[in-house]
Every structure is written in C-alpha cells, then in structure tokens.
C-alpha positions in Angstrom: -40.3 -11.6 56.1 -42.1 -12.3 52.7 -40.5 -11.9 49.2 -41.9 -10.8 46.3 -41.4 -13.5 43.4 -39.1 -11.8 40.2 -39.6 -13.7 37.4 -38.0 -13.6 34.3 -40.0 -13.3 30.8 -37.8 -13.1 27.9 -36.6 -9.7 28.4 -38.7 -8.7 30.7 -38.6 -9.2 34.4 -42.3 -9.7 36.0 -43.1 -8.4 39.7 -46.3 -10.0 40.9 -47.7 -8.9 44.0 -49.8 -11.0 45.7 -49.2 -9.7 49.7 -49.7 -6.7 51.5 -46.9 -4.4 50.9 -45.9 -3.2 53.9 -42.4 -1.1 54.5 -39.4 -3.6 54.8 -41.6 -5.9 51.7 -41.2 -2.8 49.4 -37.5 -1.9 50.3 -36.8 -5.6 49.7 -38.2 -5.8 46.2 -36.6 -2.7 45.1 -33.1 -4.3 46.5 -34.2 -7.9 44.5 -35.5 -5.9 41.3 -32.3 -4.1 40.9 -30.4 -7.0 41.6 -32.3 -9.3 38.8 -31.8 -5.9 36.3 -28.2 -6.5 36.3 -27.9 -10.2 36.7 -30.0 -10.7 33.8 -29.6 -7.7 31.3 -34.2 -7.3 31.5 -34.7 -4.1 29.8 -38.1 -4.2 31.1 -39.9 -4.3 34.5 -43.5 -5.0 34.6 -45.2 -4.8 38.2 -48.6 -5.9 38.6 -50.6 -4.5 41.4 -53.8 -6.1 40.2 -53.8 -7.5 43.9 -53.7 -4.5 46.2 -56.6 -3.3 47.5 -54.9 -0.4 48.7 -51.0 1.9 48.4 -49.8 4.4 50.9 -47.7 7.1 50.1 -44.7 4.8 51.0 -45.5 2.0 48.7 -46.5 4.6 45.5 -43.3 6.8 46.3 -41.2 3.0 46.7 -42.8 2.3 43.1 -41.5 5.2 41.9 -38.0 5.0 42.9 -37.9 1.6 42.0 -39.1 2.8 38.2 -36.1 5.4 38.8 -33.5 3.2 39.7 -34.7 0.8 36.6 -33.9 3.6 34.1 -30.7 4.5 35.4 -30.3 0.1 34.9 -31.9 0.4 31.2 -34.8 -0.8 31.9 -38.3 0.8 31.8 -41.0 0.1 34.1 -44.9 -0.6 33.7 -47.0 -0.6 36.2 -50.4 -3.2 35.5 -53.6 -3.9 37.2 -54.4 -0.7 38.9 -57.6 -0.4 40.7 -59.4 2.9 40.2 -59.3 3.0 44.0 -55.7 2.7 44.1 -55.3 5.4 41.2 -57.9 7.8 43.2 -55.8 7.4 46.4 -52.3 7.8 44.6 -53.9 10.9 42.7 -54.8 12.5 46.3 -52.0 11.5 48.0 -49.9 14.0 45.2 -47.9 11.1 44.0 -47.9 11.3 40.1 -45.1 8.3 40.0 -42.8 9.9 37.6 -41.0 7.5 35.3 -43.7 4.8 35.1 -46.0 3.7 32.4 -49.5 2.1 32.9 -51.2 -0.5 31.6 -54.3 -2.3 32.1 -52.9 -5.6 32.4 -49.9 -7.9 31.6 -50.7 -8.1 28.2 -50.9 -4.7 27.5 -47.7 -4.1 29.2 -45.7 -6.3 27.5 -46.8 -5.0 24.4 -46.0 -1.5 25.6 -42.3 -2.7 26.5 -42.0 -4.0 23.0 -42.9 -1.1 21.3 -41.1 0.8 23.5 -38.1 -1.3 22.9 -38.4 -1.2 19.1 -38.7 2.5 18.9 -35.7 3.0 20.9 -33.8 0.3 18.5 -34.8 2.3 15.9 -33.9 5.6 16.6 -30.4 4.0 17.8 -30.0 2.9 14.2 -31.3 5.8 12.6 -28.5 7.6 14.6 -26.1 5.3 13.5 -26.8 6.3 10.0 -26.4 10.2 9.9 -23.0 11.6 9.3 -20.7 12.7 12.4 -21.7 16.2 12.2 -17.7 17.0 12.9 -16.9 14.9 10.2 -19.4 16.8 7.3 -17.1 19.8 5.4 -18.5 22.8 4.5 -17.2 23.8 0.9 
C-alpha cells in the first residue's frame, strides 16, 4: 500500500497528495498525521489536494475527521489546492468539512496558520494580563 509523505515545515506539518486516495490510503494518513502531530508538537496541518481530480464522500468526510482529530492535537488544519470540481462535488455530496480552512495554495496557507497562530498567542497573553476575576474585591 502507498503512503502519503508528512513533511515537516517549521511548525507546520505538510500533507502532499500526489496518488489516488482510495480507502485504506486515507485511513493511513489520518493514523501517520496524528502520529507526526504528537511526535513533533506541528500546530499546523496543511493538506494539499491540488492533485486530485476527484473526492468521494469517504475521502472529504476522512479530511474532515482528520481536521477534527488535529484540533483536539492543537493543531489547525488548511486544506490547499482545491479544484472547483472537487469543491462542486464536495458541496453536492452535503459535506461542508467542518473544522477546515481553505486556501488557494501553500502559500496562502501558511500565511493563514501564521496569522492564525499569532492571534491565538495574543489573545493568550492578553488573558494573561486581566485580573483573576475571583481575586478583584468589590469595596
């Protein structure tokens, strides 16, 4: 059976798919994906379609769990390089692929996990800077 390669991008694990994506391919990389989340920490996933001429409603609800079981890991997931083909058929087939960004390319997407990234860094220290509500008197 064929792998899909995970390769690791600064913080940011990158899923090319470059071969048809049939049933035990897809279960496989969501095993490998979770996997490389944990060994390495990623807090982004960026999966790039760009090659698939087509998804069946296994493969678009695989990308979504996949996205789901990122999150739960701390990282987010973008999905690149989707045909309009591929986004017709997904829109048909009722899959609206909760939990996952788009982006036209690889590019875009990493920029998208970076911003996302920062704003989440940022609200985490603005957090840190407001009183414990318990510990604020009222006098």
């Amino acid at each position: 059976m064929e792998r899909v390669p995970v390769l690791k991008i600064g913080d940011i694990l990158l899923v090319s798919i470059q071969i048809d994506m049939e049933d035990q391919v897809a279960l496989q990389l969501q095993e490998d994906l979770a996997d490389r989340i944990v060994a390495t920490g990623c807090h982004g996933v960026i999966i790039d379609i760009s090659a698939l001429d087509i998804v069946d409603s296994f493969v678009g609800r695989t990308l979504a769990t996949i996205a789901s079981v990122s999150r739960v890991l701390d990282a987010e997931t973008v999905v690149v390089g989707m045909r309009p083909a591929v986004a017709i058929t997904l829109v048909e087939l009722g899959l609206s692929l909760p939990g996952i960004r788009t982006a036209l390319n690889v590019e875009l997407g990493i920029e998208l996990l970076a911003r996302s990234r920062q704003d989440e860094l940022t609200e985490l220290d603005f957090d840190e800077d407001e009183p414990d509500a318990a510990a604020v008197s009222t006098s």
